[in-house]
VODRENZA-923170 format. One line per field, with one value per atom (N, C-alpha, C): residue number from 1; residue in three letters; z, y, x. Coordinates in steps of 0.001 Angstrom, whole numbers, plus 524288, in hexadecimal, padded with zeros to 5 digits. Atoms other than C-alpha are relative to their C-alpha. Layout:
REM VODRENZA-923170
seq = [NUM, ...]
type = [ALA, ...]
z = [Z, ...]
y = [Y, ...]
x = [X, ...]
REM end
This chain:
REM VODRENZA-923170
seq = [1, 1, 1, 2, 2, 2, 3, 3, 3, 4, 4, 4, 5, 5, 5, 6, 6, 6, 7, 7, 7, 8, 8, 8, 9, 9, 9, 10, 10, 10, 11, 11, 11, 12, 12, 12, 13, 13, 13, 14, 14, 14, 15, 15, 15, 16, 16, 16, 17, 17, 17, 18, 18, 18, 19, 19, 19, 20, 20, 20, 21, 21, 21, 22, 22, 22, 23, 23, 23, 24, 24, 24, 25, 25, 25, 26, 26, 26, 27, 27, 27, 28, 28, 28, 29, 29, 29, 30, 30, 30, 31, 31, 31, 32, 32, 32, 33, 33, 33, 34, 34, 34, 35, 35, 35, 36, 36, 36, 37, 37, 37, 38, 38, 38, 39, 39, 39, 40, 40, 40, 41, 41, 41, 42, 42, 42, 43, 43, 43, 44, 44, 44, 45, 45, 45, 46, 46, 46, 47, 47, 47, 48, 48, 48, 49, 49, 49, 50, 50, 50, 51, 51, 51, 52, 52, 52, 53, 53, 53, 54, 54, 54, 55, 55, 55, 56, 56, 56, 57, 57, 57, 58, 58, 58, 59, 59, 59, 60, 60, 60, 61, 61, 61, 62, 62, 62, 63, 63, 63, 64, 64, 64, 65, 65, 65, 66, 66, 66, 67, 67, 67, 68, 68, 68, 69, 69, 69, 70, 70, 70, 71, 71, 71, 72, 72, 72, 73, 73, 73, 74, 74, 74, 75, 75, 75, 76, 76, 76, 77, 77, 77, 78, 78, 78, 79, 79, 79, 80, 80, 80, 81, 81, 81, 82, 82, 82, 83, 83, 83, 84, 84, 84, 85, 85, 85, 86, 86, 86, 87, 87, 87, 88, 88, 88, 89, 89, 89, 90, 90, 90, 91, 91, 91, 92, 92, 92, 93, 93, 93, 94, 94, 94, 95, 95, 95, 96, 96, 96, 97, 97, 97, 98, 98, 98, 99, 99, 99, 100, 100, 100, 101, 101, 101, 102, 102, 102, 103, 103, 103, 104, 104, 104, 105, 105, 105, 106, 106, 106, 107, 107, 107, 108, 108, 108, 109, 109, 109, 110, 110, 110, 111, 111, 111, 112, 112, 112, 113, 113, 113, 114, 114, 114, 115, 115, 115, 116, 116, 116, 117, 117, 117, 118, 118, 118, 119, 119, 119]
type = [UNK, UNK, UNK, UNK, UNK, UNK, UNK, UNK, UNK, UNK, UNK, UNK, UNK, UNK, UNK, UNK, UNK, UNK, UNK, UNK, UNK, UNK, UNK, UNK, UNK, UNK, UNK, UNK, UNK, UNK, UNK, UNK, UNK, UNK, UNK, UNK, UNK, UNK, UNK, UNK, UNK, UNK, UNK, UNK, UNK, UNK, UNK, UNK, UNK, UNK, UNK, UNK, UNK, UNK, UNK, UNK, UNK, UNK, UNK, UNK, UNK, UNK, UNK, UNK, UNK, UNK, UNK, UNK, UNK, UNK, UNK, UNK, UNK, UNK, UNK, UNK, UNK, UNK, UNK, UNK, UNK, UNK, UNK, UNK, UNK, UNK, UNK, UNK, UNK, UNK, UNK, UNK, UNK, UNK, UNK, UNK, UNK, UNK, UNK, UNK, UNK, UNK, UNK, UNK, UNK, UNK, UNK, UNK, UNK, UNK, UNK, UNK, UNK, UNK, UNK, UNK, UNK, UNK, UNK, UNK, UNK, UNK, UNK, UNK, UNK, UNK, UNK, UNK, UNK, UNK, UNK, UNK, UNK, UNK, UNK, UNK, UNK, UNK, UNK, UNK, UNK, UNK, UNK, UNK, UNK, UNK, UNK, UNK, UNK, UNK, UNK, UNK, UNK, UNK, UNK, UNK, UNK, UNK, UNK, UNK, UNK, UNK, UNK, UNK, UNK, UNK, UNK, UNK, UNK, UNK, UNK, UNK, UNK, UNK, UNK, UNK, UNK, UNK, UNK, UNK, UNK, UNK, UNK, UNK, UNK, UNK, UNK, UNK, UNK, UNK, UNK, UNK, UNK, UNK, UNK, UNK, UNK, UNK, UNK, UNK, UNK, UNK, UNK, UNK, UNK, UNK, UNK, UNK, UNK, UNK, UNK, UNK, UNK, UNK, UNK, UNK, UNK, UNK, UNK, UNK, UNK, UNK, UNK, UNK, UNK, UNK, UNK, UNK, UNK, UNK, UNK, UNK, UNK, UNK, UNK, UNK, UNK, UNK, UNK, UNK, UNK, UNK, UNK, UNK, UNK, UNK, UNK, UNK, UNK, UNK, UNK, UNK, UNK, UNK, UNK, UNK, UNK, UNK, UNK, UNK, UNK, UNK, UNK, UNK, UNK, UNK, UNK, UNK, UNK, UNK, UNK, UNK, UNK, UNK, UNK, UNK, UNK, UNK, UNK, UNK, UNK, UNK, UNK, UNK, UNK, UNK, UNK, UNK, UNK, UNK, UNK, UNK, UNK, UNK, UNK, UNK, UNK, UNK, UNK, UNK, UNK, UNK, UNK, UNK, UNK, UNK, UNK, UNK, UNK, UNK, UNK, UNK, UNK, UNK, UNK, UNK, UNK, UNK, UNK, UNK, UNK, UNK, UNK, UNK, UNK, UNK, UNK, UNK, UNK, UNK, UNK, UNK, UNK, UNK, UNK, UNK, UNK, UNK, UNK, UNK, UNK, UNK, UNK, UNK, UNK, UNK, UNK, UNK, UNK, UNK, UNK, UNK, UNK, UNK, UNK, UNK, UNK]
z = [7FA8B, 95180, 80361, 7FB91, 95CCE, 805CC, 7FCCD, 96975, 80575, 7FCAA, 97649, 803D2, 7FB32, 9801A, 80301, 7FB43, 98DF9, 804BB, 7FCA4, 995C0, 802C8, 7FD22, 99F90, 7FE83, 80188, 99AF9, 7FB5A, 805B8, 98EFD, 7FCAC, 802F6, 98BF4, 7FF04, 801D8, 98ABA, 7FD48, 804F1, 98266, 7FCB3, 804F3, 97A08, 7FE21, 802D2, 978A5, 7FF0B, 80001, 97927, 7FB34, 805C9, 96C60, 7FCD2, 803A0, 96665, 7FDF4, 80162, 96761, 7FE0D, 802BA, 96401, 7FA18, 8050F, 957EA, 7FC27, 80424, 951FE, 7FF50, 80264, 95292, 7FF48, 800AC, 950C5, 7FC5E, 80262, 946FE, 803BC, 7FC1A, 95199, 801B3, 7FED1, 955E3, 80742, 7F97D, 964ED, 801F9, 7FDFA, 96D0C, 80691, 7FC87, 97A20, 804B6, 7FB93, 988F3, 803C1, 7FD46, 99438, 8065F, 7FC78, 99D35, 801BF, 7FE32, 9A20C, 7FD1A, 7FFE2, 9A1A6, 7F966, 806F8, 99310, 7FD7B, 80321, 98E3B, 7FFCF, 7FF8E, 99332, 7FACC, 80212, 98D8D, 7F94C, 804D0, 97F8A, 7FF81, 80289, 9802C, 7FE99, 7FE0B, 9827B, 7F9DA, 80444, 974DD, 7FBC3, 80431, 96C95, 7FF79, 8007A, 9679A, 7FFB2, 801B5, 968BA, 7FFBC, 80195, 964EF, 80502, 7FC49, 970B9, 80527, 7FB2C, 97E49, 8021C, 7FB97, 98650, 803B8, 7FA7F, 99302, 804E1, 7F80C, 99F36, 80488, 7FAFB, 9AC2F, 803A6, 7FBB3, 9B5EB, 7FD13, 80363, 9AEC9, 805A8, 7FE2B, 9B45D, 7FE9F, 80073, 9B4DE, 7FE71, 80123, 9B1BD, 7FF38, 80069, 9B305, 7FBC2, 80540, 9A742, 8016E, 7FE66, 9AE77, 80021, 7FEA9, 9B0F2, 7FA67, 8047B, 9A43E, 7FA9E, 80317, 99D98, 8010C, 7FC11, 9A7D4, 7FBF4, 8029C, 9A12C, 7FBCF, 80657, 9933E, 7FFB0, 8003D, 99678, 8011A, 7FF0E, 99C5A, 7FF9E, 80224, 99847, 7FA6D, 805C8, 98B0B, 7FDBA, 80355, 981B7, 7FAD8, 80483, 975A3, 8007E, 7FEE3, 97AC8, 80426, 7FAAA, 9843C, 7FDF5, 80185, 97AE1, 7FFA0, 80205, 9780D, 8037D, 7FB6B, 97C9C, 800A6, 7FDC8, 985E1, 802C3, 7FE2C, 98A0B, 8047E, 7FA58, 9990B, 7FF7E, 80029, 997A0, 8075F, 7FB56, 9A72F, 8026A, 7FB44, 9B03B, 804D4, 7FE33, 9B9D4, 80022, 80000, 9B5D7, 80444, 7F9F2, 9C03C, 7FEB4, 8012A, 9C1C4, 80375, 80000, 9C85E, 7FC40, 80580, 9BC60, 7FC2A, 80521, 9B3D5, 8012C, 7FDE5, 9BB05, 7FEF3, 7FF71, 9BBE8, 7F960, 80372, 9ACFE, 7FBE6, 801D3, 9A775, 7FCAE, 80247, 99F1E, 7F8C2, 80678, 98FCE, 7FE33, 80407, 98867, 8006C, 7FEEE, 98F9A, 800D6, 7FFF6, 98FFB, 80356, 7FB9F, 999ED, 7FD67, 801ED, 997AC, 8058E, 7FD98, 9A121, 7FECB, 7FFF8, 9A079, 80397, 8051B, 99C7E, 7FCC9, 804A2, 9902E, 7FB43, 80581, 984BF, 7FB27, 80429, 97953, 7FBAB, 80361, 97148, 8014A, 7FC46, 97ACB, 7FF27, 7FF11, 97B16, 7F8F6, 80499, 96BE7, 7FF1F, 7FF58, 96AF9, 80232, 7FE30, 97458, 7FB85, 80218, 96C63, 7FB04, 80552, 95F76, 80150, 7FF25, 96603, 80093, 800A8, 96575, 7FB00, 8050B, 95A3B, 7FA39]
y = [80153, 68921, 803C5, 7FCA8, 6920E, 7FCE8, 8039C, 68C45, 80512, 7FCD9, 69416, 7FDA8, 802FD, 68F2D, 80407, 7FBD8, 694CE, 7FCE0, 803F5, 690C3, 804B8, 7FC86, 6987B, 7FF2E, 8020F, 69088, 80135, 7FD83, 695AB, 7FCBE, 805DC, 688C6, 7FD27, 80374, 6830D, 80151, 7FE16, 68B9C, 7FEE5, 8004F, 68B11, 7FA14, 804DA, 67C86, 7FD74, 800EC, 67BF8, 801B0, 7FC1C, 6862C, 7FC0C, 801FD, 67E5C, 7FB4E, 80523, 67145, 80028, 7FD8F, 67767, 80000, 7FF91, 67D0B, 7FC57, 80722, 6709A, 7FD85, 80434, 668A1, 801A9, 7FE99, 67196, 8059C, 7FB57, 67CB0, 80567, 7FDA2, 6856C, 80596, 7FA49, 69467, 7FEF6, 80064, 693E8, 8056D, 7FC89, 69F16, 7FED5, 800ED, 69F0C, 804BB, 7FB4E, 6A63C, 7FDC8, 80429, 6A378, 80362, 80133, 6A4B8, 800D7, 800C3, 6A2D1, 80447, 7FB1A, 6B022, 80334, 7FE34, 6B42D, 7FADF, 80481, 6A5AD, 801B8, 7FE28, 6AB9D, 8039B, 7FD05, 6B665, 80047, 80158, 6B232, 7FC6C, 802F7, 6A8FB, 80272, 7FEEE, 6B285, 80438, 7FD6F, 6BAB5, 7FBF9, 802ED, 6B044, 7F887, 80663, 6A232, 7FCB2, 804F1, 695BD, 7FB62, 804F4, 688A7, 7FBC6, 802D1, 683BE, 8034C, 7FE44, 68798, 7FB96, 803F3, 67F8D, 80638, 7FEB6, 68684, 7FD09, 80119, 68382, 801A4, 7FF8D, 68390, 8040B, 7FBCE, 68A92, 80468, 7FAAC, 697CB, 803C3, 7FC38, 6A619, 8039B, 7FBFF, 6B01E, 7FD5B, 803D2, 6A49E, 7FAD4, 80469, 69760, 7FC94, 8047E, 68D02, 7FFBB, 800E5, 688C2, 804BC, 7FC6F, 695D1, 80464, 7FDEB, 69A96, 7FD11, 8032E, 68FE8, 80012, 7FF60, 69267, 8044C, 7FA8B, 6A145, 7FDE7, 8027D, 69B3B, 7FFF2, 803B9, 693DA, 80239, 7FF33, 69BE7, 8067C, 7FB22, 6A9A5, 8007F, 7FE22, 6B086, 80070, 80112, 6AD53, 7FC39, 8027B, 6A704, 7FA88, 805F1, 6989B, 8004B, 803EA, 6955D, 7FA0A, 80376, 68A14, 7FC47, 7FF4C, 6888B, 7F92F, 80437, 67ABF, 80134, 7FD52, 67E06, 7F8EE, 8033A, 673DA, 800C7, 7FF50, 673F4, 7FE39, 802F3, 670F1, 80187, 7FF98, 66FFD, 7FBFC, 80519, 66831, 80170, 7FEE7, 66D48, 7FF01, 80203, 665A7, 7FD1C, 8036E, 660F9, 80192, 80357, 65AC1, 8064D, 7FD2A, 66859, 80474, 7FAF8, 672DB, 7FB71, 8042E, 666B8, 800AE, 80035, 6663B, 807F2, 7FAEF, 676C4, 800D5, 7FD4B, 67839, 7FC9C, 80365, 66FB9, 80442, 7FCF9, 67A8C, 7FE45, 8024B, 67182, 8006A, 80136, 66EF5, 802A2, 7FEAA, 66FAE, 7FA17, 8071E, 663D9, 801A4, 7FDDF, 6641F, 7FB7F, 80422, 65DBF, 80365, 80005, 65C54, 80155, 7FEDD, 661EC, 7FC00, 7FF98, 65C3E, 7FBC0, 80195, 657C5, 7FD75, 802FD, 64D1D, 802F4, 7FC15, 655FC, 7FCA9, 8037C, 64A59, 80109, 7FFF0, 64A42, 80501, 7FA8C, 659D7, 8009E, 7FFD7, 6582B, 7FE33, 80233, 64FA1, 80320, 7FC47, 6581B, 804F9, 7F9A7, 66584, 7FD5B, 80091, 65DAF, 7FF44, 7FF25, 65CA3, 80485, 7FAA9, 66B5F, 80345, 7FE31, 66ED8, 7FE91]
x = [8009B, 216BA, 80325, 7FC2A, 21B28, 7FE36, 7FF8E, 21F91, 801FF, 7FEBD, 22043, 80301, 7FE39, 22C44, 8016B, 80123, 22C73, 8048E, 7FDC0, 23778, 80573, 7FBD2, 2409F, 806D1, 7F9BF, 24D43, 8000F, 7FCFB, 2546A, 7FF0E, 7FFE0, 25883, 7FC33, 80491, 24B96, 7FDB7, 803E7, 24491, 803A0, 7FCD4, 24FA2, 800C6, 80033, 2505C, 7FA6A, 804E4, 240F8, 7FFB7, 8018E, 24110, 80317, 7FD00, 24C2F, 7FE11, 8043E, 2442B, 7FB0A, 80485, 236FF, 80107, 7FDBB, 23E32, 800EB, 7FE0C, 245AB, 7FBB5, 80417, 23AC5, 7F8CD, 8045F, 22E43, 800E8, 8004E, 22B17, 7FCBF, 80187, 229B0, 801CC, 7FD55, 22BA5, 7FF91, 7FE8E, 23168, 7FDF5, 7FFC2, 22D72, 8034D, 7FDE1, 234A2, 7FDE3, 80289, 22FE3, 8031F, 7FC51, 23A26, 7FCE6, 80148, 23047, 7FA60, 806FC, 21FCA, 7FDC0, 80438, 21C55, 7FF2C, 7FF1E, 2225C, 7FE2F, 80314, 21D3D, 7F93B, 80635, 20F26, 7FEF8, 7FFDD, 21142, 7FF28, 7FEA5, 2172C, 7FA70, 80453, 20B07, 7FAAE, 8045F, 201CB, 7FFA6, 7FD87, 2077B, 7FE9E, 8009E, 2074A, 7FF0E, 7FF7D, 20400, 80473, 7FAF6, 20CD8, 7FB81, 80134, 20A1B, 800DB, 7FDAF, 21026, 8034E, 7FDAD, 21469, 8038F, 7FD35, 21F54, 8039B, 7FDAD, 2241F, 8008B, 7FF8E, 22A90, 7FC4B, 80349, 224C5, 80303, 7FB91, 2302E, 80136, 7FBC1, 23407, 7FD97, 7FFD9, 23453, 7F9FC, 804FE, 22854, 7FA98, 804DD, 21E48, 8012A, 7FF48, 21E84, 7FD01, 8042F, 21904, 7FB57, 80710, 20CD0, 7FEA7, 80479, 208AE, 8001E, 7FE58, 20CEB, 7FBD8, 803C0, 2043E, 7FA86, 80504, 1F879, 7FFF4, 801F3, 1F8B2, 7FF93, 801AA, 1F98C, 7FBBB, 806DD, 1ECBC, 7FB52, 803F8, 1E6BD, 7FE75, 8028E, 1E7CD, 8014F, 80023, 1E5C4, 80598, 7FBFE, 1EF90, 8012D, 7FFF2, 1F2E7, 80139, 7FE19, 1F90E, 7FC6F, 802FA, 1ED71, 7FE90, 8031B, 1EAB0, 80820, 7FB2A, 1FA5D, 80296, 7FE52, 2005B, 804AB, 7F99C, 20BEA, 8019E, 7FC97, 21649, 803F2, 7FC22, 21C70, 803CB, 7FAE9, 2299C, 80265, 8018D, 22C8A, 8046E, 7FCA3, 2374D, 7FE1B, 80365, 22CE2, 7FB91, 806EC, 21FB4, 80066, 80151, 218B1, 7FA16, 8059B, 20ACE, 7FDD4, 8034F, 20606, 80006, 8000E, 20ACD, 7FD9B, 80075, 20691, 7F8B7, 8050F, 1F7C9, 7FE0D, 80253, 1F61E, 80132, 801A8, 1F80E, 7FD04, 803F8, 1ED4E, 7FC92, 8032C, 1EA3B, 7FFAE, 8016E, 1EB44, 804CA, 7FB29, 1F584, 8057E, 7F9D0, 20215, 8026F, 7FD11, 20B7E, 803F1, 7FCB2, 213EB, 804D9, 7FADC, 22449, 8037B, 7FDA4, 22CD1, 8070E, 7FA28, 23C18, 802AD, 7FD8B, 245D1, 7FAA8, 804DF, 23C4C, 8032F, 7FD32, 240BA, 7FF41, 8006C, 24324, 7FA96, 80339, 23B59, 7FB1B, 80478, 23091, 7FBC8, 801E4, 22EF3, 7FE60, 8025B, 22F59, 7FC53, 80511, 22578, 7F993, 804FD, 21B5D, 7FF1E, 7FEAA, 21F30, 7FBFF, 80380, 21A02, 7F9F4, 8067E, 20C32, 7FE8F, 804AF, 20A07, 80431, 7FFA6, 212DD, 80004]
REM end
């Protein structure tokens, strides 16, 4: 399984990889920010996408819009919004299939739980 996390904070990819890890047989890739998550997606397969919404040089939604909708290897790929920023209009504009949206701060149990429905 390979797992793509996309997140501008240090500290979050790093405790996102560390929790991934422990409890999934999983290879982490890490992008700390929209435009290199595009990018890295656009190179190679993952099993799984989770990115933030707020980062630098590309934001999540529009970072997941390109996923979907141009040529690349994760257009089919289910990605996970991790977000202390969801809201009912980024939640309505990406109705493009199999994204789950979670709200920050997130119950480690909770987030485990979702992760085992796509790994």
């Amino acid at each position: 399984m390979k797992v793509l996390i996309v997140d501008d904070e240090k500290g979050i990819l790093v405790a996102l990889q560390e929790l991934i890890m422990e409890n999934f047989p999983a290879e982490v890739v890490k992008a700390d920010n929209g435009l290199d998550g595009f990018l890295r997606a656009q190179k190679e397969k993952y099993d799984l996408i989770i990115t933030d919404h707020k980062m630098p040089f590309m934001l999540g939604s529009a970072m997941i819009v390109a996923i979907r909708t141009k040529e690349n290897k994760n257009k089919e790929t289910p990605i996970i919004m991790l977000s202390g920023y969801l809201n009912d209009v980024i939640k309505s504009q990406l109705q493009l299939g199999r994204i789950e949206f979670v709200a920050k701060p997130f119950a480690e149990a909770d987030f485990i739980s979702l992760l085992q429905t796509f790994l």
